[in-house]
N, C-alpha and C positions, 0 to 999 in steps of 0.2 A: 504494500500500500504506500503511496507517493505521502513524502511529509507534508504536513498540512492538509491533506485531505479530510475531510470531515469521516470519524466513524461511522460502518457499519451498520445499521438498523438491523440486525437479523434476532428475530421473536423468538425467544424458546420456546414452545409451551410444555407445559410438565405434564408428564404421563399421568394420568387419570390413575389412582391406586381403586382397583375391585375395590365395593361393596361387599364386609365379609358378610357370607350366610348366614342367617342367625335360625339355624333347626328347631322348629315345636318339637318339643319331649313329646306332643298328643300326637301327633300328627308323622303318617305312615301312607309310603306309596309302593302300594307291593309292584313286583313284577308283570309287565303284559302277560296277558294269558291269552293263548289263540284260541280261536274257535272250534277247534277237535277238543284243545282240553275241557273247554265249558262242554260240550258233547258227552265228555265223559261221566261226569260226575254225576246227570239224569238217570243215565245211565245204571249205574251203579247204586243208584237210590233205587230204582224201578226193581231192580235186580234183590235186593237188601228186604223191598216192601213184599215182592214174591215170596221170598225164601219167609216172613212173618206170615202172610198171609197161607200162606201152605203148610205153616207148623201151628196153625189159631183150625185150620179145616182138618188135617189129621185128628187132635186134642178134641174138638168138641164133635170130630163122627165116634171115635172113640166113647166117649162117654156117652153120645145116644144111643149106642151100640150095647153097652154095660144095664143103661134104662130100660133097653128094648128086652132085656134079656138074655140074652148074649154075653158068653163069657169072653171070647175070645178076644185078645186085642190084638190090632193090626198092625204089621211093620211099618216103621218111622220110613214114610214115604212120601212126602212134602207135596211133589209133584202131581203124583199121581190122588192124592186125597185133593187137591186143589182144579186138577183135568178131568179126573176119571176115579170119584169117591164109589163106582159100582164095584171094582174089583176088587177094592178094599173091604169092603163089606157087602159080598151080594148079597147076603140071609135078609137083608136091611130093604123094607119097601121103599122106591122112589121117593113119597113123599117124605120117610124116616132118613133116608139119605139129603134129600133138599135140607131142610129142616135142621139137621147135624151140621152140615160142611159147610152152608151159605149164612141161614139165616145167623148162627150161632157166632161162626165167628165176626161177624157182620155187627151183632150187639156189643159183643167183647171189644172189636175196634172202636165202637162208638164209647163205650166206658170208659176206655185206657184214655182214647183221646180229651174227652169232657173234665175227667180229672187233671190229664195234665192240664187243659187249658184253663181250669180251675186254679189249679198253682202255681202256672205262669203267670195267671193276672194277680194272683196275693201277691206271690214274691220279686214281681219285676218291680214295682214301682210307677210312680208316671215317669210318661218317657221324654218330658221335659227335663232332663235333672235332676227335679227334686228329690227326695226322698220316699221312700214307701215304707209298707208294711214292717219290712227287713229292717230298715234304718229307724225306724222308731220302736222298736220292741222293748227297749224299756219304759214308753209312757203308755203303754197297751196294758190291757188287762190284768195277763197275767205275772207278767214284770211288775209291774205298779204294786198290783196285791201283795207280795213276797216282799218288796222294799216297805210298804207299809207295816208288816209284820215287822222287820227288822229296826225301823225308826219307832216306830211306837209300842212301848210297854204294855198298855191294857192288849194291844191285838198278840200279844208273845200266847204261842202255842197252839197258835191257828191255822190251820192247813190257808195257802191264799186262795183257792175256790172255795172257802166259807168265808170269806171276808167279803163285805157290804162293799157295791161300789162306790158310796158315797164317803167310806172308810180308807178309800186305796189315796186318794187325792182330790186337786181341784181340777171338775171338769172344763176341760180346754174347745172340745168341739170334736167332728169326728173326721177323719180321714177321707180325704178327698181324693179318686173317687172312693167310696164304702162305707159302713154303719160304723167300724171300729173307732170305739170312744178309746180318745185320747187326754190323759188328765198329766197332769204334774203332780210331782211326788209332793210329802210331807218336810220338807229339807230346801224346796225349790223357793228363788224372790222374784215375784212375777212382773213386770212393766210391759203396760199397755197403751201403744200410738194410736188412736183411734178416732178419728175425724167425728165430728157430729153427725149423727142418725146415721152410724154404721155398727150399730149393734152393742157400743161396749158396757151399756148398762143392761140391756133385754138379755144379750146373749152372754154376760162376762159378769159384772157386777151382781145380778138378781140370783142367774141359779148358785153363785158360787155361795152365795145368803144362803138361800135354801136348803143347800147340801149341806151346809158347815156342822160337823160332828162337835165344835167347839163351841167357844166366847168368840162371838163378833163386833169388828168395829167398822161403821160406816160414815165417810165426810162426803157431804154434798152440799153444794147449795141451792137444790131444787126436792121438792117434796111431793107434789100432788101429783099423780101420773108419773112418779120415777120408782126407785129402791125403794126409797119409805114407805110408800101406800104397796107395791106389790108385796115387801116380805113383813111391815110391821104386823100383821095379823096372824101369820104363820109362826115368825120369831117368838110371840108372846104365848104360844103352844107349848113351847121347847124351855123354855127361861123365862128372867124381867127381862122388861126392856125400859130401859135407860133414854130418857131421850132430851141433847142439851140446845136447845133452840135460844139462844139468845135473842135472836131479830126476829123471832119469831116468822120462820120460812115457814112452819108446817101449824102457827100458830097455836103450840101444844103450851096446855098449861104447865108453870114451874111446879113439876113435882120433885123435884129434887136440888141438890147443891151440889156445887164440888170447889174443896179447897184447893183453888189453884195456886197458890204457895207451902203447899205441902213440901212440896222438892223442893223449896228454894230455901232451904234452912241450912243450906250451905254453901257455901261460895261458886262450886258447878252448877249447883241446880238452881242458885239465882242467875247466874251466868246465862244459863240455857234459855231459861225465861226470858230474861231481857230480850235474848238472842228471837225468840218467835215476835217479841211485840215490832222488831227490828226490821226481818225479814217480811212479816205482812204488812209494812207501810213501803217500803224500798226493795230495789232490783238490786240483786248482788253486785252491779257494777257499781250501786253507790253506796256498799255499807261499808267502805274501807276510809271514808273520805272522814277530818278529822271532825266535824260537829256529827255524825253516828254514831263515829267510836266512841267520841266523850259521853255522848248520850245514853249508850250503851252501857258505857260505868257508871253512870249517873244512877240509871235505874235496877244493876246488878246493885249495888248499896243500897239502894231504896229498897227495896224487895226483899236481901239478907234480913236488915232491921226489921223490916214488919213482921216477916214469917218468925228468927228470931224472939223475939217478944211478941207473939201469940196476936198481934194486931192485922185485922182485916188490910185487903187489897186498898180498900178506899181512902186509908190513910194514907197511900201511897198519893195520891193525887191531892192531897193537902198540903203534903209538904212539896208536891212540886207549884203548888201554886205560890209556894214562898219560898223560897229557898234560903232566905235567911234563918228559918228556923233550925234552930239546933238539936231538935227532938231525934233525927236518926244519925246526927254523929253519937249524941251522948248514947242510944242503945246498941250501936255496935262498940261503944269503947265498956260498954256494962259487959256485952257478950263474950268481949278477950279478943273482938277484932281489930286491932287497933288499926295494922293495916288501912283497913278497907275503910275503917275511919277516917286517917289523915286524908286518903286520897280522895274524898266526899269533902273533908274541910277544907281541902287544898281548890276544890273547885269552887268551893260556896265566897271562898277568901279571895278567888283570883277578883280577876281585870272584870267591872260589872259588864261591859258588854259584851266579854265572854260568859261569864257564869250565865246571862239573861238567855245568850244563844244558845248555850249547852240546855238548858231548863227548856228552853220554849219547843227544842225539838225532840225531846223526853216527852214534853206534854204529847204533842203533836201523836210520837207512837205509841200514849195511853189513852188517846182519846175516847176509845170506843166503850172507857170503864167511868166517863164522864154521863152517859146515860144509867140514871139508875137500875132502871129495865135491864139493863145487860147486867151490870156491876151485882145483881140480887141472884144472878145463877152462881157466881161462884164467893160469895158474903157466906160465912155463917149465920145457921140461923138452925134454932131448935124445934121450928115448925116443919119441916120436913126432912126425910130422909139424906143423908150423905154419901153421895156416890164414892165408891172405896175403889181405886183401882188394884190395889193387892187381894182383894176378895173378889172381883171383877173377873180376872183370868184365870179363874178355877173353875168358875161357874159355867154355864153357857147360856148367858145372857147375853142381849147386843144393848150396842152402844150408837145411840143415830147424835151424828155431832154434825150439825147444819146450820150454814151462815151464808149470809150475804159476801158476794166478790166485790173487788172496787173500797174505793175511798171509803175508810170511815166502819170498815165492817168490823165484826168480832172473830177476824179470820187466825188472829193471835193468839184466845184462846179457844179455837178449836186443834191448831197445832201443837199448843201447850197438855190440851188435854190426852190428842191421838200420842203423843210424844210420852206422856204419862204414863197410858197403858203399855205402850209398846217395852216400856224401861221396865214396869211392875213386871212383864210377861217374862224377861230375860232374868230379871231377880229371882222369880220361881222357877225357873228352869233348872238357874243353877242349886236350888233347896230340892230336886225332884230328879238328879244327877244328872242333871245340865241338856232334860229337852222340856219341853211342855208338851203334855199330853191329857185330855184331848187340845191339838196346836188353835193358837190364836189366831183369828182372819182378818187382818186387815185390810181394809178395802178404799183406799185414798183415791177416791171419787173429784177429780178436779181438783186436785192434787197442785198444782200451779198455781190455783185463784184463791179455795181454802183453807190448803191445809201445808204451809210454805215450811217444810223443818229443814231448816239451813244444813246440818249432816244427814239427811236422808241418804247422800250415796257412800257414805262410811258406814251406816246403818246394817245397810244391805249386805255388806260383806264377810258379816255375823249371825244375822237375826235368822235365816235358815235352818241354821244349826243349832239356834234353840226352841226350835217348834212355834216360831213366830212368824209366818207367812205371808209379808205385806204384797197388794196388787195397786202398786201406785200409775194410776189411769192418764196419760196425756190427751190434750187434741193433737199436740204437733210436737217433733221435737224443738224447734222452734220454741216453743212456750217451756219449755224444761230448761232449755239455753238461757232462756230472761231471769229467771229462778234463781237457778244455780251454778249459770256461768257454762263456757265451753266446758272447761277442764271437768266442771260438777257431773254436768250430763253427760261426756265421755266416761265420765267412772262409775254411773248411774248406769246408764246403758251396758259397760263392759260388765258392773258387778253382779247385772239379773242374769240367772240362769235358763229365765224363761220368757223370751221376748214374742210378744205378739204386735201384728200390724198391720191394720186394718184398711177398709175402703177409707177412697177419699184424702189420697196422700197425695198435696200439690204441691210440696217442697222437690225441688229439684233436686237440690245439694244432696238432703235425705234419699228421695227417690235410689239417683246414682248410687250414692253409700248400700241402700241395699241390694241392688243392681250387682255389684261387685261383689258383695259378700253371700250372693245365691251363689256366685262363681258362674264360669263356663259350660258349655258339655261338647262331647263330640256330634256332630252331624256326618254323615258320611256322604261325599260325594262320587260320583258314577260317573268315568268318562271315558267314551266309546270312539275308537278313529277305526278310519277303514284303507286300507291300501289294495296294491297291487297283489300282495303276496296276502290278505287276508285281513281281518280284523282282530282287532283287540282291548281288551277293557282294562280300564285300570281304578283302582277304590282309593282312596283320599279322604283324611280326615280334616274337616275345619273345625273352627274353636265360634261358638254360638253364645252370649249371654243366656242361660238358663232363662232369665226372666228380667229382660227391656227397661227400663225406668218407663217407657208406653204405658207396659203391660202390670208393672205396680199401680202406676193411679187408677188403671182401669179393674182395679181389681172388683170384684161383683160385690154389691150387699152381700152379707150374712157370711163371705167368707173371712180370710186373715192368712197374712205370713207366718208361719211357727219357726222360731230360730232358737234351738233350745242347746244349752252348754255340750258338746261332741256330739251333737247329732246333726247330718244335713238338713239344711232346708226343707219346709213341708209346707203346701196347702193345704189349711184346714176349713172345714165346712163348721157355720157356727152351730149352736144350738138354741135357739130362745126359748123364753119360761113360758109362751102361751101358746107353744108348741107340742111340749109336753105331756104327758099323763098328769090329768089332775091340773089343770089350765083352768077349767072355767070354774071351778073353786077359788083358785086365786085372784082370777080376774071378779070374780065380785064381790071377796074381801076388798080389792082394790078399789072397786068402786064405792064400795063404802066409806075407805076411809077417805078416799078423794072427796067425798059428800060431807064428812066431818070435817073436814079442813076448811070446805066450803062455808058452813054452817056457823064454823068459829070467826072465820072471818069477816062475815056479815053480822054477827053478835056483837063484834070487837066494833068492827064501823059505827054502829047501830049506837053502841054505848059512847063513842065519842060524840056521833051528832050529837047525841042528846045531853053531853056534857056540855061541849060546844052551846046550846041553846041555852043552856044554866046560866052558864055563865053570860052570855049577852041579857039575857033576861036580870039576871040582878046585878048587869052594869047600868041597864037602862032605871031603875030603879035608886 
């Protein structure tokens, strides 16, 4: 190249490096097979079905032969019993030979086949993926019975076909397609995803009421036409029934009390408390911020003190209306707390527009005890009965705890109370060598709105195992997330052993998630080419989503996802209670009590106007 000339432009370009193949472990392409060899294999089945079908016509001319009377048996002659049954038996009339060689083995093929195909369809499964018969055998019948003998004490020494099936577990629904009732053991913590008006009270909440061999607890915030009017009539068969209506959802009269500072006579159990009144005014995303926290110790002191010294809740709201008063430092410095003293005088002493702000959002999450109405279900009083939750979970009584959702509800202690029994039930567990028997049901019916227990998903990863079996009900996961956070609901969801999930799933993110965790299946592909020299076919395996995020939302009324701890995926068909044996007995308990609730509520109205009139009448006066 002459000096000065300008360089070169010559472009490398760089070799392309292959794309490595990345092999499906699922996924297999056998070898072309040509058309003599698929020729063979009819073949050879035709051949296989002869040599059956001529060893079914010898066997059964033979034994017509023996009926006819005829001792003689025939030589094992396949062929000929199948071409020419005369020579095998002449003594035998034409019609005693048809009869033997055709019709006979003609039935016998019909059996053999009818059963198999009887046990191909139990033990295949559907042939989407999911799960079948096979893969759920331990929530079937006769598994379920045999684990119920072995977790439960009263059933020791019971063969499991004499065990009730109401006894084995809670029923889940049945097998889809087939009748096979599917329950969860005595050991299992159930959560239910379940859209509105897709069954999780008719088919999920109501029979599990009905069937429960125990003590029940149920939280909702609806009453007329839901759990309370279907099973209150029935539960009060079996046990009392307890019923804590604060807002009066089901407008039942206060026939009882219950000291909700029982458990707060110590520094956890006032902690706890604070913690419900916390979590039912605020989303977990805001109880970390510092006027909660401080509020939260505000009222873990306030609550020590009173329970402490034997004084009612309501004094609790007296000293928040002053906080100058010095009545619950001096009883916790009486009680040896001195702690928990300073740190109550340390805030009553700070900066006043702090103390004001820590007080005012204290009030704000006691509000609901500022109605006397509410504040008189859980007041002592010697006028009625005192609900005991340590004598509660022995009994088999229910427990209906119903409140209004939103601002301003008594959804704090409805979670104080279910939180109560759930703790009484694990205390006797361990006094009865660490299960309960008959196990506790609880039933956290809107579970999101009334019944917020900030560790419900550390709860879960114990209460199994001591015969305390909670079914905490969502609409979405979505609403489990505002609760108790991502991290809450992931350990909520990982720690149920028994997830169900219903129609009417429009969460996407969800959808997918379970999308993924039906997993794949093989589909097989068929592909056919034709040449010069002949044809050949070849089978291929693709990898198919079991079941679509489509085909999750589209899921039908009355059925559900079953995801249960090592068992695949299952479609279950539900069951509802007015479906049932003994349906329209309960359907008009139900309407009755729907008619009393009706009846109180018109009473109650009735009785205001007419207060209401009183009193303009001796204003105008």
């Amino acid at each position: 190249m002459a000096a000065g000339s300008p360089p070169s432009r010559t472009h490398h370009r760089p070799r392309p490096f292959p794309e490595p193949a990345v092999p499906s472990p699922r996924t297999r392409t056998p070898s072309p097979t040509t058309g003599i060899d698929l020729l063979l294999y009819p073949l050879l089945g035709l051949a296989a079905a002869g040599l059956a079908g001529g060893s079914l016509a010898w066997l059964t001319g033979n034994l017509t032969s023996l009926l006819a009377g005829h001792g003689r048996w025939a030589a094992y002659r396949p062929v000929e019993a199948l071409f020419h049954p005369e020579r095998l038996w002449p003594h035998l009339s034409p019609t005693a030979v048809l009869v033997g060689t055709r019709a006979g083995p003609a039935l016998a093929t019909a059996a053999v086949i009818a059963a198999g195909l009887l046990l191909w369809l139990r033990l295949r499964g559907p042939r989407n993926g999911l799960a079948g018969p096979r893969d759920l055998a331990a929530l079937l019948p006769e598994q379920s019975a045999a684990k119920a003998v072995d977790l439960r004490p009263s059933l020791s020494g019971r063969r499991p076909r004499d065990v009730r099936p109401d006894d084995r577990g809670v029923l889940l629904g049945a097998l889809a397609p087939g009748r096979a009732e599917v329950r969860s053991s005595w050991e299992d913590v159930l959560l239910a995803i379940m859209a509105p008006r897709s069954g999780k009270t008719s088919c999920l909440a109501v029979p599990a009421i009905l069937r429960a061999p125990g003590p029940v607890l149920l939280t909702s915030n609806k009453a007329a036409r839901d759990a309370y009017t279907a099973t209150v009539g029935a539960r009060a068969e079996v046990g009392r029934v307890w019923t804590l209506d604060p807002q009066q959802i089901a407008h039942a009269p206060r026939r009882m009390w219950w000291d909700i500072l029982a458990d707060a006579r110590d520094l956890p159990g006032a902690r706890r408390l604070a913690g419900h009144f916390v979590s039912a005014s605020v989303d977990e995303s805001s109880q970390g911020d510092f006027w909660s926290t401080a509020a939260a110790n505000t009222l873990t002191a306030l609550f020590l003190a009173a329970a402490r010294s034997g004084r009612p809740i309501t004094d609790v709201l007296a000293w928040l209306a002053s906080p100058a008063d010095r009545t619950p430092v001096d009883l916790l410095q009486d009680a040896g707390l001195e702690a928990v003293a300073a740190q109550l005088q340390g805030t009553v002493a700070g900066a006043v527009e702090t103390r004001d702000g820590i007080f005012e959002t204290a009030r704000q999450y006691a509000a609901c005890l500022l109605d006397p109405e509410v504040a008189a279900w859980v007041t002592p009083t010697d006028e009625l009965p005192e609900f005991r939750p340590q004598e509660f979970v022995t009994s088999r009584d229910t427990l209906f705890l119903l409140s209004k959702d939103g601002g301003g509800s008594a959804s704090a202690i409805i979670a104080a109370a279910a939180d109560a029994v759930m703790r009484a039930s694990v205390v006797q567990a361990e006094r009865d060598g660490g299960r309960l028997d008959p196990p506790l049901l609880a039933i956290l019916d809107e579970a999101a709105n009334v019944c917020k227990i900030g560790d419900l998903p550390d709860l879960y990863s114990h209460l199994g195992s001591r015969g305390v079996i909670p079914i905490t009900i969502l609409q979405s996961y979505r609403q489990g997330v505002r609760v108790w956070g991502e991290a809450g609901m992931d350990a909520l969801w990982s720690a149920a052993t028994i997830k169900l999930v219903g129609s009417g799933i429009d969460d996407a993110d969800f959808a997918d998630k379970l999308s993924r965790l039906v997993g794949d299946h093989d589909v097989p592909t068929v592909s056919k080419t034709t040449g010069g020299s002949g044809g050949s076919t070849s089978v291929s395996l693709r990898q198919e989503r079991a079941l679509p995020t489509d085909a999750i939302r589209a899921l039908p009324k009355g059925s559900a996802l079953l995801l249960a701890t090592g068992v695949r995926p299952a479609l279950l068909k539900l069951r509802p209670w007015y479906k049932e044996p003994g349906a329209e007995a309960l359907s008009a308990a139900s309407a009755r009590a729907t008619a009393e609730i009706t009846e109180r509520a018109l009473a109650k109205a009735s009785g205001h106007m007419a207060t209401v009139r009183a009193s303009e009448t001796e204003g105008r006066r």
